[in-house]
Steps between C-alpha positions, in 0.01 A plus 500: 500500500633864426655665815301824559670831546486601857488881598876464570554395139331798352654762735846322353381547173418871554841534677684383208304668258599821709892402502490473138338799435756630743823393291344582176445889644875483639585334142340793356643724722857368427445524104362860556811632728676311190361629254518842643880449586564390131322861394684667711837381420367527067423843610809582714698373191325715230579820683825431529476412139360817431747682730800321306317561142419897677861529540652374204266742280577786706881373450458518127298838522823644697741420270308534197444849626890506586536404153269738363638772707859432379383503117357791496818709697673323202297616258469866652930463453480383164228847442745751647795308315327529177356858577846617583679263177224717280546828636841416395427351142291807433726745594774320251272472231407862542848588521522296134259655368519869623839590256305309199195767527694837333592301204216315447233748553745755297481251234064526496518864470461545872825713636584413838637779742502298831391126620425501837486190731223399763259814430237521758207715595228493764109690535375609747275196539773313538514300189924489364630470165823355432665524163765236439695735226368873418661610169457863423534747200349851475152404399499109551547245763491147530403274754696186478430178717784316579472083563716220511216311312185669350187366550131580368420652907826746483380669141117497660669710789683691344236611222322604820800677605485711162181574550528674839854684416396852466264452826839417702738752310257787355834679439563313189085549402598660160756260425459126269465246682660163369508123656773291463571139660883325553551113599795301494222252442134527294272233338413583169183551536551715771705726269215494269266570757724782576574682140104430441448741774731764414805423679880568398597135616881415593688162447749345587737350166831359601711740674279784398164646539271634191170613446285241354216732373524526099615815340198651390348415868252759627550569856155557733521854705365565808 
């Protein structure tokens, strides 16, 4: 015959029911303060991660700055070197071209009676005009920009230049008023560009320099 439970029995049952339940919440508990550890740690290790990846890119920020800061002292060298290396050029080139200008001009039916070096003039506004070489007569003058090599911007300039003469020197008001651009160096198109708009224009040949306008050339007057 089956033994039948007796209230002892059931209260056992109940009491291991309750131990179970017991070590599966302390199971639980243990998994949990695992678990959490495990986080923790994942998380402890991705900030220092991010610290280590923080300070590398501020690393490479420094010294790209460093870098950057460096280039750009070189660079501001390399400007005054080159500003100071062209003030020189130009004053050599002008100092080429300045004895050419009596003969040459002579030989266009423009006397020359003085060439004058670095002509400037400032208004009252403020605004400056600086003439490279100023060659003069009794009736003419002529303005003549000086470059180591022409280009398109330097004849724009200087057309402007022409323009506003007589506003900077109102002495010479009466006076014709002729352009004339020198290079060691010109494109020629440039030179084209330069006779097309009037321009006495001034090469460079060997060891000499020459006009390059043709004979029956028709200078502009201002």
């Amino acid at each position: 015959m089956p033994q039948t439970a007796t209230i002892d029995d059931v209260w056992e049952m109940i009491r291991e029911t309750n131990r179970q339940i017991q070590e599966m919440a302390r199971e639980d508990r243990e998994r949990r303060m695992e678990l959490d550890r495990r986080l923790q740690e994942l998380a402890q290790e991705d900030r220092e991660r991010r610290a280590e990846l923080d300070r590398y890119f501020r690393a490479m920020r420094e010294e790209t700055d460093r870098q950057i800061a460096a280039v750009s002292k070189q660079m501001q060298e390399t400007d005054r070197k080159l500003d100071r290396l062209g003030g020189r050029l130009g004053e050599f080139v002008e100092g080429l071209v300045a004895p050419a200008c009596e003969t040459l001009f002579t030989q266009r039916g423009i006397p020359v009676h003085e060439v004058s070096r670095r002509v400037k003039a400032r208004l009252p506004d403020g605004r400056m005009m600086e003439i490279d070489l100023f060659v003069v007569n009794t009736d003419s003058v002529v303005l003549v920009e000086v470059k180591s090599k022409l280009e398109v911007g330097d004849v724009r300039e200087h057309l402007e230049r022409l323009g506003d003469f007589k506003e900077f020197f109102p002495r010479f008001a009466g006076y014709r008023v002729y352009g004339a651009v020198a290079a060691m160096v010109m494109d020629d198109n440039i030179m084209r560009f330069a006779i097309n708009q009037g321009l006495f224009v001034i090469e460079q040949t060997g060891d000499t320099l020459r006009m390059a306008n043709a004979a029956d050339f028709e200078p502009r007057t201002w």
